[in-house]
N, CA, C and O of each residue as an XYZ file, in Angstrom:
788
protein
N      24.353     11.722    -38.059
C      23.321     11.814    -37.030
C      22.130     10.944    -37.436
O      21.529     10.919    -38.510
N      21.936     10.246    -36.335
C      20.774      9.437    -36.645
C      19.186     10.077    -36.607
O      18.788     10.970    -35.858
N      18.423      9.361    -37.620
C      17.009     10.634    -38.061
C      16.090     10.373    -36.615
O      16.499      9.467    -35.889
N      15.105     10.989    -36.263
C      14.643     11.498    -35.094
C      12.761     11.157    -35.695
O      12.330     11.318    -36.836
N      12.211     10.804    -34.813
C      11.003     10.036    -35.555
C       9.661     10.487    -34.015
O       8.968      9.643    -33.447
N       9.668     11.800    -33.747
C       8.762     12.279    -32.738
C       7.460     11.209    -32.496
O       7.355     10.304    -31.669
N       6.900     11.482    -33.115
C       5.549     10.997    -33.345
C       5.475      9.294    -32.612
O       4.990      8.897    -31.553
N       6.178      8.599    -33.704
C       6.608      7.332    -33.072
C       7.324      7.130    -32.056
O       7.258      6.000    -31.572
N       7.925      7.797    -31.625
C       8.877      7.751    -30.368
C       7.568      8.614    -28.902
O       8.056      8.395    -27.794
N       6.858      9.037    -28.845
C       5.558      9.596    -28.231
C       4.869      7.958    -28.439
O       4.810      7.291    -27.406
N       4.463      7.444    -29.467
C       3.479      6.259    -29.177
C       3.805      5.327    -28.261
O       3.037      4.692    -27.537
N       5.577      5.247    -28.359
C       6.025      4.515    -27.967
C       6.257      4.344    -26.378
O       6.309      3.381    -25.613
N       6.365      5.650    -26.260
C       6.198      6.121    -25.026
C       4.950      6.180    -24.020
O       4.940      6.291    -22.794
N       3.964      6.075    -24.885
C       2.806      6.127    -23.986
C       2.427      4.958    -23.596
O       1.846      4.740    -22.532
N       2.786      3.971    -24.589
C       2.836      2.513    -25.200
C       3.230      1.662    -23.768
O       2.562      0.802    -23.193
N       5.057      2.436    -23.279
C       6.034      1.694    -22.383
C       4.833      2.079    -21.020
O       4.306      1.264    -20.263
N       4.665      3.470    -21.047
C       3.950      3.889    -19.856
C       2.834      3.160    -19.411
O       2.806      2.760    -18.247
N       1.832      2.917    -20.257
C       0.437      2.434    -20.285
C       1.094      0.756    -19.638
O       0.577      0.188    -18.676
N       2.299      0.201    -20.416
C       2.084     -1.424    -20.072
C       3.002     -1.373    -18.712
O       2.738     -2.292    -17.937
N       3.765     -0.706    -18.389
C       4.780     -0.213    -17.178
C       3.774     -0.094    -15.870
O       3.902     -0.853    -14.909
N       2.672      1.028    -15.934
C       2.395      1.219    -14.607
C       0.954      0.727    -14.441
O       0.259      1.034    -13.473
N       0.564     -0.035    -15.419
C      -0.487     -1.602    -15.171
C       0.171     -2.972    -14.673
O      -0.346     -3.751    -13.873
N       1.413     -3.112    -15.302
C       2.502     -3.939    -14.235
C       2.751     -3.602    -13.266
O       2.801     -4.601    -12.548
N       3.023     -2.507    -12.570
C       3.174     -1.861    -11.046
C       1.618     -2.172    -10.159
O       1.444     -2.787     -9.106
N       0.632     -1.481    -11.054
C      -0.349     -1.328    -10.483
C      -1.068     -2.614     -9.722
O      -1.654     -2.467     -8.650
N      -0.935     -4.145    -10.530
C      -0.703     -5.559    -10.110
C      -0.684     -6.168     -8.662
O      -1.308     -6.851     -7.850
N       0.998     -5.114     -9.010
C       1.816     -6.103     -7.584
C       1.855     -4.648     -6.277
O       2.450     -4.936     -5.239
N       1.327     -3.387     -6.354
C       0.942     -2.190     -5.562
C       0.187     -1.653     -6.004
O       0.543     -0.583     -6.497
N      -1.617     -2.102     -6.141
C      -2.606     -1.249     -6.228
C      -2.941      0.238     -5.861
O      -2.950      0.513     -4.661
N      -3.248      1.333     -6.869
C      -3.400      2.141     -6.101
C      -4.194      2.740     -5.114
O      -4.035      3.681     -4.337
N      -5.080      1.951     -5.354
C      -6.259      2.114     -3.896
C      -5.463      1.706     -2.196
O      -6.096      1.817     -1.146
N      -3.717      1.149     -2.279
C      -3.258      1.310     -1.229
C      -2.058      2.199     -1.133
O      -1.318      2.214     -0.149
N      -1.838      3.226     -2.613
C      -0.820      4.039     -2.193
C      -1.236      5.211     -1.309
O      -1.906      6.154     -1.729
N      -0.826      5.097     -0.143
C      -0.666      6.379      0.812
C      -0.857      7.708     -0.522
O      -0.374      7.813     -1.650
N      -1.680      8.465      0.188
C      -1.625      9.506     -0.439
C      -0.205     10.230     -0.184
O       0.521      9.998      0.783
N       0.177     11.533     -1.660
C       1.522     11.767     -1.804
C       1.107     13.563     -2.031
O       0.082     14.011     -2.544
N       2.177     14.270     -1.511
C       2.460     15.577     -2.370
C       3.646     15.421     -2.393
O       4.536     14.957     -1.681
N       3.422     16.222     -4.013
C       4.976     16.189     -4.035
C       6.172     16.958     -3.582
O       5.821     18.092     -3.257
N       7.404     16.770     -3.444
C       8.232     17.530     -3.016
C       9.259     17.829     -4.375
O      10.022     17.117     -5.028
N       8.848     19.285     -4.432
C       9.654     20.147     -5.428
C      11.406     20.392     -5.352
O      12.213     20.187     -6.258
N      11.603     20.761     -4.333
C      13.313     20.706     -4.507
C      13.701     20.432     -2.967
O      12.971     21.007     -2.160
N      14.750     19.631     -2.432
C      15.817     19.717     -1.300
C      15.736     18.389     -1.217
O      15.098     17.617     -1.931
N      16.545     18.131     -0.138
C      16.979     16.451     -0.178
C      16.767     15.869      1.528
O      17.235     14.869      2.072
N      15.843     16.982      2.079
C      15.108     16.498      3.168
C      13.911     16.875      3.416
O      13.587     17.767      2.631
N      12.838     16.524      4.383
C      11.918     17.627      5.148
C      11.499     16.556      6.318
O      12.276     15.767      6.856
N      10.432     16.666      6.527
C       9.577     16.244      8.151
C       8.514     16.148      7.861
O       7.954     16.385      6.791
N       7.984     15.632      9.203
C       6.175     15.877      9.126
C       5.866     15.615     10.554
O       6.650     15.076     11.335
N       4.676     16.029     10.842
C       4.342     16.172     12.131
C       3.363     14.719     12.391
O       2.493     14.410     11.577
N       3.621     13.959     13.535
C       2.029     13.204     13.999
C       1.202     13.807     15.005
O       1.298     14.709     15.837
N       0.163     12.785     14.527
C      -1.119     13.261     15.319
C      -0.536     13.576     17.159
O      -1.056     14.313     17.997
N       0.350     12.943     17.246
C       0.992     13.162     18.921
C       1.877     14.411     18.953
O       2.598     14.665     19.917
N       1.813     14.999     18.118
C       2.713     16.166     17.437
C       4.339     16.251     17.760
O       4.934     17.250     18.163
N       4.804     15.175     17.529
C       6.293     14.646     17.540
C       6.587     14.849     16.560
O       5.530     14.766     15.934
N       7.668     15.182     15.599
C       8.139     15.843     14.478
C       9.461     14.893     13.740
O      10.665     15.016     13.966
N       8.938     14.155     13.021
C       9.493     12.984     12.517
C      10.228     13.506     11.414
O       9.616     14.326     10.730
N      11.540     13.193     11.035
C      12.228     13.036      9.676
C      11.602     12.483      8.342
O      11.033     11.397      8.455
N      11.615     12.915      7.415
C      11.192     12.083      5.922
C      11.976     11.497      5.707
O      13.026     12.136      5.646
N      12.091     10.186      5.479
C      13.651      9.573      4.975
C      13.384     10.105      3.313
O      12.221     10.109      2.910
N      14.141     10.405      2.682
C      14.016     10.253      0.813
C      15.096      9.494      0.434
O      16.298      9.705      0.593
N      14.510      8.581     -0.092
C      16.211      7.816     -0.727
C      15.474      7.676     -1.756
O      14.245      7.621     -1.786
N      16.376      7.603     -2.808
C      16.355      7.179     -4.501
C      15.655      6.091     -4.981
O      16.519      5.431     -4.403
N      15.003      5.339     -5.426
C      14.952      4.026     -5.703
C      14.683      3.841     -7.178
O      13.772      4.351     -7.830
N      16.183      2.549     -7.828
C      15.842      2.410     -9.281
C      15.878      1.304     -9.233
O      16.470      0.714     -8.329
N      14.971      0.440    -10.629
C      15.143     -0.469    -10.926
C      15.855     -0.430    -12.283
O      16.242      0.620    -12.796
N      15.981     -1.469    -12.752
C      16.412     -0.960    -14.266
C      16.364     -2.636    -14.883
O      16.274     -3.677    -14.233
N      16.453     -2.450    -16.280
C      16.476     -3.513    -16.894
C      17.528     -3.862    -17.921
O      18.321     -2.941    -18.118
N      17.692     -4.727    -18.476
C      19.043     -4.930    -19.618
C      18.050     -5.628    -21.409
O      17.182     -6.480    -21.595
N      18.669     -4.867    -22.150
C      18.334     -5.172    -23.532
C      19.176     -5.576    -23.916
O      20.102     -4.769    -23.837
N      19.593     -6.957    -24.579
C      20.634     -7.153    -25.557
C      20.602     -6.524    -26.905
O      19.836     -6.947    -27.770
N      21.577     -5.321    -27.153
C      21.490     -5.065    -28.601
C      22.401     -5.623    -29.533
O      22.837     -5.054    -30.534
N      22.804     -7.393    -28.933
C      24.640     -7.302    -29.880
C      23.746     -7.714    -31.362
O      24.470     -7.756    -32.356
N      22.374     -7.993    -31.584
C      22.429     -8.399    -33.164
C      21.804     -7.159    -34.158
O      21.450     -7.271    -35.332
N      21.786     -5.926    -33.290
C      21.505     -4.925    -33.804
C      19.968     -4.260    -34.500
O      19.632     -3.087    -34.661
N      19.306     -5.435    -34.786
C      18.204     -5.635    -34.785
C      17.345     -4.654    -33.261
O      17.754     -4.537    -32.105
N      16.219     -4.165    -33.840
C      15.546     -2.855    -32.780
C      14.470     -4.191    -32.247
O      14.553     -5.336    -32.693
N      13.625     -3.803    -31.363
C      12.965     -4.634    -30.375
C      11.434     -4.764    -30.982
O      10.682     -3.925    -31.478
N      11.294     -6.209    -30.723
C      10.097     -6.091    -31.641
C       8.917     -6.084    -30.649
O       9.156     -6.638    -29.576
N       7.485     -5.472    -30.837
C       6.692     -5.020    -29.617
C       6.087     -6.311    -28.218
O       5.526     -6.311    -27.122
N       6.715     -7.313    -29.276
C       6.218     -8.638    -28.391
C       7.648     -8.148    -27.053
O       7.277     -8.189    -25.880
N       8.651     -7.868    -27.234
C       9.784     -7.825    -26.233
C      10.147     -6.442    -25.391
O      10.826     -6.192    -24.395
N       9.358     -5.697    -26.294
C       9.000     -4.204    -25.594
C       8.172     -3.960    -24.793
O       8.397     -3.248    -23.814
N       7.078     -4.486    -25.039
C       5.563     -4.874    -24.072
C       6.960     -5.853    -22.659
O       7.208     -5.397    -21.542
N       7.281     -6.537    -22.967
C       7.529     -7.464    -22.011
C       8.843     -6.699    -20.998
O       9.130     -7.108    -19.874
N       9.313     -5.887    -21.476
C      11.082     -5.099    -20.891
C       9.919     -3.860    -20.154
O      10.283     -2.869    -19.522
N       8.791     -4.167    -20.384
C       7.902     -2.353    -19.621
C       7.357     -2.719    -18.410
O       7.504     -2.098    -17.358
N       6.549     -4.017    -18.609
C       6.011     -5.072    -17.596
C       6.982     -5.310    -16.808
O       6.560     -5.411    -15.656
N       8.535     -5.504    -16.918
C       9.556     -5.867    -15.693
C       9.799     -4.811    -15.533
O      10.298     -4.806    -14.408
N       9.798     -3.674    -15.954
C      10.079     -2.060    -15.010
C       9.130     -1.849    -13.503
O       9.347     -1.659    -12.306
N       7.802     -2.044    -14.558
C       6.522     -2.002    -13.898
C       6.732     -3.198    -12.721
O       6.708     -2.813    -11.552
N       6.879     -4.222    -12.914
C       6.936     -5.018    -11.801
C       8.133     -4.522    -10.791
O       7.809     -4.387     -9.611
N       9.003     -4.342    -11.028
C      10.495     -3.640    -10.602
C       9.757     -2.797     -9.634
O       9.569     -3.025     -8.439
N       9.373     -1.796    -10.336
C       8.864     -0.268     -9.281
C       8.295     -0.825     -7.988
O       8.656     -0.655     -6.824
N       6.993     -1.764     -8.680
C       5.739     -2.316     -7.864
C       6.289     -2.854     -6.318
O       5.966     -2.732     -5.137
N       7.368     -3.553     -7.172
C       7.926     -4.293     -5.759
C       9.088     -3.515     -4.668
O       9.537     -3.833     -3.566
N       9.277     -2.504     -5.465
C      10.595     -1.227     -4.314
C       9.550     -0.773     -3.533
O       9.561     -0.787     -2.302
N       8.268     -0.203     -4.520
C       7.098      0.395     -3.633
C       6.440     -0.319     -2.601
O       6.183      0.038     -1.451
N       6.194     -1.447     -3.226
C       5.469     -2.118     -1.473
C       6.306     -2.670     -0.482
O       5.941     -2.861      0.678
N       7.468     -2.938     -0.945
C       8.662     -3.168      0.260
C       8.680     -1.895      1.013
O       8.719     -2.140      2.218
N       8.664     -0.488      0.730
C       8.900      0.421      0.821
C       8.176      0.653      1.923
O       8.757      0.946      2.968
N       6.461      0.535      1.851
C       5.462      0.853      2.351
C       5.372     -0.122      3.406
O       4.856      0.205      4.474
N       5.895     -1.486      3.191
C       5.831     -2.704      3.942
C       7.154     -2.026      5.518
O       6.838     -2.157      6.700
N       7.929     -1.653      5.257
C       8.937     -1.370      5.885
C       8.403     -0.061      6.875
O       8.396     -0.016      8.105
N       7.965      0.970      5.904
C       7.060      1.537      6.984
C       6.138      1.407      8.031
O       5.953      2.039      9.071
N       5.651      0.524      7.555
C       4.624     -0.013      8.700
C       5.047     -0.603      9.742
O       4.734     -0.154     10.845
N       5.770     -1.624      9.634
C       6.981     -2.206     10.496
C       7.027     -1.526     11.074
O       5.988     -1.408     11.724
N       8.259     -0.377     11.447
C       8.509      0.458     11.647
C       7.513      1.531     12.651
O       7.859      2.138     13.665
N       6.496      1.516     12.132
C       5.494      2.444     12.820
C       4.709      1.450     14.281
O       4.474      1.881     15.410
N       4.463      0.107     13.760
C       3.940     -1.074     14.374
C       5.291     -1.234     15.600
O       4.838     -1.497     16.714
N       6.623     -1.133     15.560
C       7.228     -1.326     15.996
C       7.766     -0.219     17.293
O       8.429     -0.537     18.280
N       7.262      1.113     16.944
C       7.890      2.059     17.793
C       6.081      2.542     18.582
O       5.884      3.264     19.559
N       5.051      1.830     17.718
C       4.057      2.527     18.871
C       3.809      1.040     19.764
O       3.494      1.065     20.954
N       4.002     -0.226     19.001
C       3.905     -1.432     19.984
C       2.641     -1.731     19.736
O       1.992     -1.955     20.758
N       1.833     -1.845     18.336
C       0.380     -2.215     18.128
C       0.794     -3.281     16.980
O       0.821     -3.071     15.768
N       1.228     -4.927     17.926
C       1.839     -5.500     17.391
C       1.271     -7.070     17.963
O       1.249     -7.392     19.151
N       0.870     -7.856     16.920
C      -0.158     -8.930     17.441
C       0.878    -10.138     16.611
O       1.049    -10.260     15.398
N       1.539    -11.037     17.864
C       2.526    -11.780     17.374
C       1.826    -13.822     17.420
O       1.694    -14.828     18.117
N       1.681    -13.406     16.506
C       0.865    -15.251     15.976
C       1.386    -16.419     15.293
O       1.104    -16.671     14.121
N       1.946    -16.948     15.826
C       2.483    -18.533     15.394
C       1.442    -19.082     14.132
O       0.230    -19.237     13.984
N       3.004    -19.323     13.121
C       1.956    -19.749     11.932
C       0.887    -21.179     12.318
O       1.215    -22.269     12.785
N       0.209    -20.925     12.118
C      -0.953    -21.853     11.853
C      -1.837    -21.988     13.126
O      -2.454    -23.041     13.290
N      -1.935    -20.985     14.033
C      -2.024    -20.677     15.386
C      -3.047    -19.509     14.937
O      -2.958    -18.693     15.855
N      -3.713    -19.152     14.259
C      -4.751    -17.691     14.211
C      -5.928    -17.941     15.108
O      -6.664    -18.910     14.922
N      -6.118    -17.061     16.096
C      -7.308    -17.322     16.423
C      -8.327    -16.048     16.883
O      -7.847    -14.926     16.721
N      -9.533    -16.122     17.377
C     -10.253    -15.071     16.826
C     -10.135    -14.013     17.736
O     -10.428    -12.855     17.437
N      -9.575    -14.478     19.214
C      -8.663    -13.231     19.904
C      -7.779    -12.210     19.343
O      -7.494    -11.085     19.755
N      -7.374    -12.932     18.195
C      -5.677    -12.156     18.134
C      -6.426    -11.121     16.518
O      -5.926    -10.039     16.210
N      -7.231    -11.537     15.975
C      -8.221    -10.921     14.944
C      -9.219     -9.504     16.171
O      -8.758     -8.404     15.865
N      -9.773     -9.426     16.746
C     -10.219     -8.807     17.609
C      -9.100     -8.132     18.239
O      -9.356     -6.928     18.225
N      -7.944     -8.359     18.802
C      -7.207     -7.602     19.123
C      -6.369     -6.526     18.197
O      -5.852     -5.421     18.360
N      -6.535     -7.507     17.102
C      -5.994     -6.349     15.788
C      -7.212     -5.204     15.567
O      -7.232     -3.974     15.623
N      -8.065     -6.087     15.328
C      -9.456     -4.642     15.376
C      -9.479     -3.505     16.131
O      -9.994     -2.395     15.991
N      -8.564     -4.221     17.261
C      -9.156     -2.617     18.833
C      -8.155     -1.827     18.621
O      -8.183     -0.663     19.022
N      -6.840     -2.473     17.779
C      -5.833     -1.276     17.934
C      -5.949     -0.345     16.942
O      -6.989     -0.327     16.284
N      -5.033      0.465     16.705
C      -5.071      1.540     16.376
C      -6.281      2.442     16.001
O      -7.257      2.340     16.744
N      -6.376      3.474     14.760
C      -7.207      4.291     14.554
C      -7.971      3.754     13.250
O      -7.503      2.947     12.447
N      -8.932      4.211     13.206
C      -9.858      4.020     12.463
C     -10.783      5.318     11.937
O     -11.210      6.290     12.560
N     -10.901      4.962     10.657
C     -11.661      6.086      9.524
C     -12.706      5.722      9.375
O     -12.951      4.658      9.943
N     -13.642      6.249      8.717
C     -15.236      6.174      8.249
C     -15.283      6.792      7.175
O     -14.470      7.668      6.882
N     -16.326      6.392      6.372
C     -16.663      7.496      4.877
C     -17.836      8.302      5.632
O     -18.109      8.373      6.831
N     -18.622      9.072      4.129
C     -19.325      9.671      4.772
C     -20.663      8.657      5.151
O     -21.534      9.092      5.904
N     -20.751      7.394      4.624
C     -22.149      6.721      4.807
C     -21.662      5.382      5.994
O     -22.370      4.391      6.175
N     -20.477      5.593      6.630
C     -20.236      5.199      8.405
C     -19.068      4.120      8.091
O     -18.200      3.751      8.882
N     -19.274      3.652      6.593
C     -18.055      2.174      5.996
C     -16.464      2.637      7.105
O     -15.783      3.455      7.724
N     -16.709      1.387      6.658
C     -14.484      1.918      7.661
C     -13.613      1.927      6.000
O     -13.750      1.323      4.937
N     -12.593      3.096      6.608
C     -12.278      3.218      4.738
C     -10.756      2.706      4.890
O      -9.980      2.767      3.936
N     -10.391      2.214      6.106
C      -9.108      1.181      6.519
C      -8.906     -0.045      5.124
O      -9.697     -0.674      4.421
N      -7.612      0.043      5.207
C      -7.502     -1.951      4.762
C      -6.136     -2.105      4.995
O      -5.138     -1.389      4.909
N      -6.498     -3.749      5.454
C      -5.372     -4.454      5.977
C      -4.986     -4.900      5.095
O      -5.507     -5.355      4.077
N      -3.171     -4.708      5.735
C      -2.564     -5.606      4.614
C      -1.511     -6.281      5.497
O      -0.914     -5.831      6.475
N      -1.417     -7.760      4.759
C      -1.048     -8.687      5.248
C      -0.192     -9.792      4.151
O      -0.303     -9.704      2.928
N       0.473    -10.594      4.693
C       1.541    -11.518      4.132
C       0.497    -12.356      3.284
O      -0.693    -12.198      3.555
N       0.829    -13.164      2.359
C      -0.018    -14.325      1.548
C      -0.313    -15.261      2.851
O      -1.459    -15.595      3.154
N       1.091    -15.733      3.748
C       0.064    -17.029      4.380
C      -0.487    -16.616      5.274
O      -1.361    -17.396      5.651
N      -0.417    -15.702      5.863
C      -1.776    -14.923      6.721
C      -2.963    -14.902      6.298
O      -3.924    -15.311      6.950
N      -3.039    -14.233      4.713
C      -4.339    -14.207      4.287
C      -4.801    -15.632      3.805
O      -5.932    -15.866      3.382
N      -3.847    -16.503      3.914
C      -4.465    -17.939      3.762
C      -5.106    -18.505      4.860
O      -6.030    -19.319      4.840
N      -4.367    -17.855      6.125
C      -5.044    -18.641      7.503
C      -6.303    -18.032      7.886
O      -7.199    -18.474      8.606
N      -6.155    -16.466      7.003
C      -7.352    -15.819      7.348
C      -8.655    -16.684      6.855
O      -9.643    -17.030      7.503
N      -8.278    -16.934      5.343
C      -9.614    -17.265      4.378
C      -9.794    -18.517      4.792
O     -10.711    -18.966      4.104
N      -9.223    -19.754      5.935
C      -9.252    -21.018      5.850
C     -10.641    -20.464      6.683
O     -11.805    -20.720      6.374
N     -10.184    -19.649      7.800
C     -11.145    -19.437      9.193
C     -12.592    -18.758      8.539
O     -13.725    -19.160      8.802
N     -12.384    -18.076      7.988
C     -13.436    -16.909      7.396
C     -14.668    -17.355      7.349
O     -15.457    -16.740      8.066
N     -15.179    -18.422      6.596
C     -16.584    -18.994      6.818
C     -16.572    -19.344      8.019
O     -17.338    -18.559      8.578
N     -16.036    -20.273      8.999
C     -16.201    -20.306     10.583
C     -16.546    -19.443     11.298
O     -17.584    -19.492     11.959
N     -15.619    -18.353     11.297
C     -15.694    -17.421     12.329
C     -17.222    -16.385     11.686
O     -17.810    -15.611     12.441
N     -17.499    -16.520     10.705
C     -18.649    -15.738     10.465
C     -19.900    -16.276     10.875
O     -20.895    -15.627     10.551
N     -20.075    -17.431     11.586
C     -21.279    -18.123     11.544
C     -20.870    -17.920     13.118
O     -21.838    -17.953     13.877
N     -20.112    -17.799     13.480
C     -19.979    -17.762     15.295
C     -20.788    -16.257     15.771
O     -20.071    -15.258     15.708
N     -22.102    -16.072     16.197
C     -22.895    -15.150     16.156
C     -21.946    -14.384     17.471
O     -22.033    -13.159     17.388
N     -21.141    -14.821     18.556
C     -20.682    -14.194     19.845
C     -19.362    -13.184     19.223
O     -18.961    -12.115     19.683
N     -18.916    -13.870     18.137
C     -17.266    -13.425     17.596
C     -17.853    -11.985     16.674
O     -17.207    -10.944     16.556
N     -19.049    -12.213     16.157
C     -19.544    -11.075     14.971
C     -19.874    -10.124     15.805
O     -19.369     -9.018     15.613
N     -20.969    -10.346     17.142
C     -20.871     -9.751     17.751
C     -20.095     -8.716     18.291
O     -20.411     -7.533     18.414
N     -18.907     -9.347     18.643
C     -17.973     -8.324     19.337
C     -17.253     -8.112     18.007
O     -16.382     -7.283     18.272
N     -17.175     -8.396     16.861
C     -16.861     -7.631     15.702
C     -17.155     -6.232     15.498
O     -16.330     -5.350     15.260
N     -18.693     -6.081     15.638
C     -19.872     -5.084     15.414
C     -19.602     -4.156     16.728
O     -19.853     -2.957     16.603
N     -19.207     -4.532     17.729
C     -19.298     -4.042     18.773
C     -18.122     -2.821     18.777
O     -18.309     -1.609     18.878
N     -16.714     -3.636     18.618
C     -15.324     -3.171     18.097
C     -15.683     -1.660     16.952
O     -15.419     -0.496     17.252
N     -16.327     -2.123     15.655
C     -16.951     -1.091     14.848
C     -17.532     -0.186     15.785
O     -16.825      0.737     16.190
N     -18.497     -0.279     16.123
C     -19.367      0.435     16.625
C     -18.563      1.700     17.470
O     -18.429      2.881     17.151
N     -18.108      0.988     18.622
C     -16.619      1.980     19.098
C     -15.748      3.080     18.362
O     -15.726      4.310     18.314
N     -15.175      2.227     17.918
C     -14.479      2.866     16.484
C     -14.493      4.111     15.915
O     -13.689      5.041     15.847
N     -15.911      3.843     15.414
C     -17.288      4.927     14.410
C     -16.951      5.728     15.681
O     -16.072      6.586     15.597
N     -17.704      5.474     17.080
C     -17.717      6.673     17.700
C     -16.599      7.732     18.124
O     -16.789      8.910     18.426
N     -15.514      7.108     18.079
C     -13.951      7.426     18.217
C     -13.799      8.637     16.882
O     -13.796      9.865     16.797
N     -13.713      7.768     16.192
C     -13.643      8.626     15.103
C     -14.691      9.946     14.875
O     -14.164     11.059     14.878
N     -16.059      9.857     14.692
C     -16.855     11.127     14.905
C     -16.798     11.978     15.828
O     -17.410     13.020     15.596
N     -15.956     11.855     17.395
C     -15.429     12.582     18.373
C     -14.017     12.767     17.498
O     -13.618     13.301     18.532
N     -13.352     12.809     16.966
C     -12.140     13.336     16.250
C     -12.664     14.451     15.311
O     -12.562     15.677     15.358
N     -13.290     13.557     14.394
C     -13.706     14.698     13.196
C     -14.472     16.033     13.994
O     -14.152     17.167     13.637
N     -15.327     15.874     14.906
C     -15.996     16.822     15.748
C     -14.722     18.016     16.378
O     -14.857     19.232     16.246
N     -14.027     17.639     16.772
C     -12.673     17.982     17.724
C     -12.069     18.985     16.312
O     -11.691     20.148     16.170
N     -12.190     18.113     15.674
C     -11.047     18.572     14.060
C     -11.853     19.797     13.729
O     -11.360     20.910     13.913
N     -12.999     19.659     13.277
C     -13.815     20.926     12.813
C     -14.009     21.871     13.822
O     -14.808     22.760     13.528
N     -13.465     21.930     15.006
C     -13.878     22.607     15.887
C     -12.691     23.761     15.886
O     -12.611     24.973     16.086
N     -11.706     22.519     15.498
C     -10.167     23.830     15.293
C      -9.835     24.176     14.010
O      -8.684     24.592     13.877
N     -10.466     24.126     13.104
C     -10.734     24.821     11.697
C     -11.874     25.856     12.080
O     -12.350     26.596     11.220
């Protein structure tokens, strides 16, 4: 029987963990994981929407995994251990935001709050029309606590426009205006909400 080394096998572990889910964290920040509870035992459940339609949970499994060569028998030295934790971590990162990416789809697709733009075609209609749709949050000091997420060359066509469209005082305008709405939408919800608590 081979000897058993706790202590070091715990460092090591905190070691894989610590460089694992700072590699995840990278490529799926957690300031955009959907909040989670967890589910303790069965292999289905539901959830209700705000339209109170009663949707399925999908749960499926998701692994990544990685390969170590052990043919020279030699144990892993921390330069290649650090690096086999970082491709877990990246592994996860990327099941998770496909994951989340697919959801949205999905949600964009069955309510139809769906703004279809020819690459290199952005313009400040189709930005404003994304603004008016759906719902919108507030903190408690009025911020919108939303964020978009979007493809790389989107956010490239975004950032080409971004100084332009900010100096266009009519476009900020109805930016502010869009907000303004919004805010009030939302404080008639929360009002509504506390009313049935």
């Amino acid at each position: 029987m081979l000897p058993s080394f706790p202590k070091a096998q715990k460092i090591l572990d905190e070691q894989r963990n610590k460089q694992m889910f700072a590699a995840k964290a990278k490529i799926f920040p957690h300031h955009i994981h959907p909040p989670v509870q967890p589910i303790i035992e069965g292999k289905q459940t539901d959830f209700q929407r705000e339209d109170r339609k009663i949707k399925p949970l999908k749960i499926e499994p998701h692994r990544f995994t990685i390969s170590i060569d052990t043919s020279s028998g030699k144990g892993l030295t921390l330069e290649v251990f650090n690096q086999k934790a970082t491709e877990l971590g990246e592994g996860m990162g990327k099941q998770m935001f496909q994951m989340l990416l697919g959801t949205i789809e999905e949600a964009v697709a069955e309510t139809g709050n769906e703004v279809k733009v020819k690459k290199g075609d952005l313009k400040k209609e189709d930005i404003l029309r994304l603004f008016e749709m759906g719902t919108h949050n507030f903190d408690e000091h009025g911020n919108p606590t939303g964020q978009f997420l979007c493809g790389s060359e989107f956010a490239q066509e975004l950032t080409k426009h971004k100084d332009e469209w900010e100096q266009d005082k009519e476009f900020v305008a109805k930016v502010e205006e869009i907000k303004r709405r919004k805010k009030e939408e939302f404080n008639e919800r929360e009002a509504r909400r506390r009313l049935a608590d």
